[in-house]
PyMOL commands that place a pseudoatom at each C-alpha (Angstrom):
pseudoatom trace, name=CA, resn=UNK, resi=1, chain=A, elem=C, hetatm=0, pos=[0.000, 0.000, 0.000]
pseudoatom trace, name=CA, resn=UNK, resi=2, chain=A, elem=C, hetatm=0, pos=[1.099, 3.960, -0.511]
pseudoatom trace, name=CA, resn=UNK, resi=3, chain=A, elem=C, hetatm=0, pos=[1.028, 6.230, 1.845]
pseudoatom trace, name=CA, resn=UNK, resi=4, chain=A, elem=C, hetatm=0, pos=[1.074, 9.943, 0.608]
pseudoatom trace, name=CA, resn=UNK, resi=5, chain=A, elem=C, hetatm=0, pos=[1.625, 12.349, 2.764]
pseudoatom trace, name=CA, resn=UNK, resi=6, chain=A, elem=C, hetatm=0, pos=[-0.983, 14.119, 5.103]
pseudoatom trace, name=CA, resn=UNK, resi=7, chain=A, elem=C, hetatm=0, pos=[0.914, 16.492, 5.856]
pseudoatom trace, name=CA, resn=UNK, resi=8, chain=A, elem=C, hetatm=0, pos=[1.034, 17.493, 1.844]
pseudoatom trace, name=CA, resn=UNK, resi=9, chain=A, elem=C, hetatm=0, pos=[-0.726, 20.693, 1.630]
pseudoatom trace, name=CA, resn=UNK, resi=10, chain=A, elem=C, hetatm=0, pos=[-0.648, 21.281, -2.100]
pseudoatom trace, name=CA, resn=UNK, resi=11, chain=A, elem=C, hetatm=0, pos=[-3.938, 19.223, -2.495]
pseudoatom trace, name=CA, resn=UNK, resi=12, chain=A, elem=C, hetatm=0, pos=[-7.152, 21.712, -3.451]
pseudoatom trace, name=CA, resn=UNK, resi=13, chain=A, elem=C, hetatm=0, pos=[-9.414, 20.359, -1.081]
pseudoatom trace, name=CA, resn=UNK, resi=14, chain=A, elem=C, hetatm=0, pos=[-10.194, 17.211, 0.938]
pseudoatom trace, name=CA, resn=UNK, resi=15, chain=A, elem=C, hetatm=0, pos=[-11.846, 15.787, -1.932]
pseudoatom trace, name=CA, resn=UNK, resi=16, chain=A, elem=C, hetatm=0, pos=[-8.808, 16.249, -4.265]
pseudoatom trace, name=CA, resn=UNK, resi=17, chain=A, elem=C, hetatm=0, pos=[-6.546, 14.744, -1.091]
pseudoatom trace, name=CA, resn=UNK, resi=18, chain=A, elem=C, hetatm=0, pos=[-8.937, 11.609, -1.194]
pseudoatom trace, name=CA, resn=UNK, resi=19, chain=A, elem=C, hetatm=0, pos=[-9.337, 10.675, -5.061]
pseudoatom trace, name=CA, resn=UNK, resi=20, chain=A, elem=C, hetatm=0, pos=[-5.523, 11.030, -5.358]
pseudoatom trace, name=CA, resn=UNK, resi=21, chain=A, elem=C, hetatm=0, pos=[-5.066, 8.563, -2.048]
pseudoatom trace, name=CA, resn=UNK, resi=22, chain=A, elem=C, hetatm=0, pos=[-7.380, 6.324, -3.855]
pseudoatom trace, name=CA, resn=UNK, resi=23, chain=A, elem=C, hetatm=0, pos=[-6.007, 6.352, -7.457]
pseudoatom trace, name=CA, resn=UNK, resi=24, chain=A, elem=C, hetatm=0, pos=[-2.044, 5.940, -5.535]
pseudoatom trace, name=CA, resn=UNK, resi=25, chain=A, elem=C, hetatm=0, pos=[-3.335, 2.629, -4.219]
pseudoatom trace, name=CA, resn=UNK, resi=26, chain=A, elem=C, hetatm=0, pos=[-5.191, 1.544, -7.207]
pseudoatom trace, name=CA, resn=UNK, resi=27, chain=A, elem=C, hetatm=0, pos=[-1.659, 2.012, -9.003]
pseudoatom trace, name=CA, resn=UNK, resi=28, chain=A, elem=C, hetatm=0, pos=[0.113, -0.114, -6.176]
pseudoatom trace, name=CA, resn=UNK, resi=29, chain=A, elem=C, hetatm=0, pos=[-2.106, -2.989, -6.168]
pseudoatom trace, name=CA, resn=UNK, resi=30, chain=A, elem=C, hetatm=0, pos=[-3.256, -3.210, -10.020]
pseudoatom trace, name=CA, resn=UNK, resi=31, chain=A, elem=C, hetatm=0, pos=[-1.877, -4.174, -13.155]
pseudoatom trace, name=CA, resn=UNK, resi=32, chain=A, elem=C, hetatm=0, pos=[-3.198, -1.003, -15.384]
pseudoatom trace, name=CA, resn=UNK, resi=33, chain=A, elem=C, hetatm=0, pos=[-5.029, 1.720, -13.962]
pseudoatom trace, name=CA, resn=UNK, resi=34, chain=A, elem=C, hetatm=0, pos=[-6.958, 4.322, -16.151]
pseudoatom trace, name=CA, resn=UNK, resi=35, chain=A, elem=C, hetatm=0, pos=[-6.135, 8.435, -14.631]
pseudoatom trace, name=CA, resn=UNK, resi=36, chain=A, elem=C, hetatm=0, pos=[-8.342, 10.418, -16.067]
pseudoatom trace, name=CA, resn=UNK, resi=37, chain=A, elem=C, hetatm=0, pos=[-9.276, 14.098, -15.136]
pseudoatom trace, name=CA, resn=UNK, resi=38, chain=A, elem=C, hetatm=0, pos=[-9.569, 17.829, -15.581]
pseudoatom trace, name=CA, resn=UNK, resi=39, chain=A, elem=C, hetatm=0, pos=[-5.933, 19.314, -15.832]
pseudoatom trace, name=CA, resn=UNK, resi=40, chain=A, elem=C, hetatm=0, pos=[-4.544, 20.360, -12.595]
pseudoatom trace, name=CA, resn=UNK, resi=41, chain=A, elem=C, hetatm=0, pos=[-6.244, 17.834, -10.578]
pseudoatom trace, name=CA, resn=UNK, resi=42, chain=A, elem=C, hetatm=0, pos=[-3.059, 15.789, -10.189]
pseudoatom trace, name=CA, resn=UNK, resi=43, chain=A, elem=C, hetatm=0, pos=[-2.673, 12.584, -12.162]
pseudoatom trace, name=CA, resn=UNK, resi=44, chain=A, elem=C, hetatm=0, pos=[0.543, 13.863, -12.392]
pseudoatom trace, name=CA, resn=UNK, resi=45, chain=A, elem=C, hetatm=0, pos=[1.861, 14.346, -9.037]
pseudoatom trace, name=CA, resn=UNK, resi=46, chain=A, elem=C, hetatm=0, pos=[0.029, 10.905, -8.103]
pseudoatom trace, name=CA, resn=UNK, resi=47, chain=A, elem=C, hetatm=0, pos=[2.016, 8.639, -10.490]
pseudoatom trace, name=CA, resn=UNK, resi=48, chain=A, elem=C, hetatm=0, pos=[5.097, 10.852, -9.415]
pseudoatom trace, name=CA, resn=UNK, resi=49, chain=A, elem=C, hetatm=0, pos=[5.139, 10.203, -5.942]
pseudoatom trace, name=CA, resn=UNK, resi=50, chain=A, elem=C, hetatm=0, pos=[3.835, 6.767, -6.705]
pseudoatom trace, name=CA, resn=UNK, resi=51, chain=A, elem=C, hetatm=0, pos=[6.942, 6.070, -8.518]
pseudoatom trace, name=CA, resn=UNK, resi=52, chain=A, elem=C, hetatm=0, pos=[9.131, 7.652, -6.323]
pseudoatom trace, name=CA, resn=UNK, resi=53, chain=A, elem=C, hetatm=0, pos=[8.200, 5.657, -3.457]
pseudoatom trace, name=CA, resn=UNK, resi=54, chain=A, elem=C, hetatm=0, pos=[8.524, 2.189, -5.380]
pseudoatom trace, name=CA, resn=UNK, resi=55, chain=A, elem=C, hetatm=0, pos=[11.836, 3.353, -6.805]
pseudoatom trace, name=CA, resn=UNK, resi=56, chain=A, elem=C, hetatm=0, pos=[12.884, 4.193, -3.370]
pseudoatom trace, name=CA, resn=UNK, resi=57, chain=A, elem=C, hetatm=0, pos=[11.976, 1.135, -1.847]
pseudoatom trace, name=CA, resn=UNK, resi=58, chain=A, elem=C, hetatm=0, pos=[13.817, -1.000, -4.478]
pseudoatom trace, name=CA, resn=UNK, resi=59, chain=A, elem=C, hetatm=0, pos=[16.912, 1.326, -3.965]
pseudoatom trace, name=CA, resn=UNK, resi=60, chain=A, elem=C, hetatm=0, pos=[16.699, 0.119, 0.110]
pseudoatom trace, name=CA, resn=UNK, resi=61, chain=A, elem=C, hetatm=0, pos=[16.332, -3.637, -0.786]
pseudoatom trace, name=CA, resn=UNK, resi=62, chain=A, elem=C, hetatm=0, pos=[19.185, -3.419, -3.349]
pseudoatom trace, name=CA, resn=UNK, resi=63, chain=A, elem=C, hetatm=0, pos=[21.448, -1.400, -1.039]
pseudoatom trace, name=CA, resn=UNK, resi=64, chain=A, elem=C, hetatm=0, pos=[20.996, -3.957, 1.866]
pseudoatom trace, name=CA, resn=UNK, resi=65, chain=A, elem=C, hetatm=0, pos=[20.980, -6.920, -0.565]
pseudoatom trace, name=CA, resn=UNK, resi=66, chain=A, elem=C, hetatm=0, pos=[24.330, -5.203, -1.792]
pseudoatom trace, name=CA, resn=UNK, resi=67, chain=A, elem=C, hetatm=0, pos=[25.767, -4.453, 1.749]
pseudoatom trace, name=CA, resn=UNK, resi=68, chain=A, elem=C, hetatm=0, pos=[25.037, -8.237, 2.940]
pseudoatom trace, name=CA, resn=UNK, resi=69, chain=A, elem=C, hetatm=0, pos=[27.178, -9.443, 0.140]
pseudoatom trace, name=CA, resn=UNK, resi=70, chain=A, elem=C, hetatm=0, pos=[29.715, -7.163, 0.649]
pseudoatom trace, name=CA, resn=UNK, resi=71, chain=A, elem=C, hetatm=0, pos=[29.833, -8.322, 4.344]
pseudoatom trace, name=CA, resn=UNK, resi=72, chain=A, elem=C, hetatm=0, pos=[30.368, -12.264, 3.261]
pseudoatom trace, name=CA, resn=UNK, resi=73, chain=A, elem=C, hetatm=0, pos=[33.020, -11.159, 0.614]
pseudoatom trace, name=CA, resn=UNK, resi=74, chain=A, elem=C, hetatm=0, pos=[34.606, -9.495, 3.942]
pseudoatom trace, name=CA, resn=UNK, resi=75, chain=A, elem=C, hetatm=0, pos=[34.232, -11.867, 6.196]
pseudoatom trace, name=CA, resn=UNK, resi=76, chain=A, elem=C, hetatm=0, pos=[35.432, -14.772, 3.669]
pseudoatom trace, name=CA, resn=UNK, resi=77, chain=A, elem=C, hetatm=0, pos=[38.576, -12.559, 2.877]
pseudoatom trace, name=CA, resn=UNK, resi=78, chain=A, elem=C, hetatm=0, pos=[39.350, -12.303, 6.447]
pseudoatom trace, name=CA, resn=UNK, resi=79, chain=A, elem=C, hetatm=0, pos=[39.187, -15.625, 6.912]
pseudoatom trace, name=CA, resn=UNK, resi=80, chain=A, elem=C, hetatm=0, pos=[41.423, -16.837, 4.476]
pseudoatom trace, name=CA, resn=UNK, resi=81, chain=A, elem=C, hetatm=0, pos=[43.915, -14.140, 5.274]
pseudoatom trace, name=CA, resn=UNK, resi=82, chain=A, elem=C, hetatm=0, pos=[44.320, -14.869, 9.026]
for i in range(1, 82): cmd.bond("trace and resi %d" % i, "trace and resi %d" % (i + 1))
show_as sticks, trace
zoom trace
């Protein structure tokens, strides 16, 4: 699930706050979703923020799937060397 922030102000109105909440975890949990609206009623920023968030979750699980490894090549080299 995506969590956008409350604290986001830029949102028109509670309404606005609410469809875009709604369409950001349509886009996490679907295959295709279908954005349609009135221009500056953020379809935009949605699939932004969207995208940032599973772009920076796949940049934590890579860095600690990189950092383990790097830890066993260490450990292994110290090992051998003592």
């Amino acid at each position: 699930m995506i969590i956008l922030d409350d604290n986001d102000t830029s949102n028109k109105t509670p309404a606005h706050s609410l469809f875009q909440r709604l369409a950001a975890e349509m886009i996490a949990e679907k295959s295709v979703v279908v954005i349609s609206g009135k221009g500056g009623c953020g379809k935009t920023e949605v699939v932004a923020r969207v995208c940032k968030i599973a772009l920076d979750q796949i940049y934590k699980e890579l860095k600690a799937e990189h950092d383990s490894y790097v830890r066993k090549i260490l450990d292994i080299t110290i090992k051998k060397s003592v």
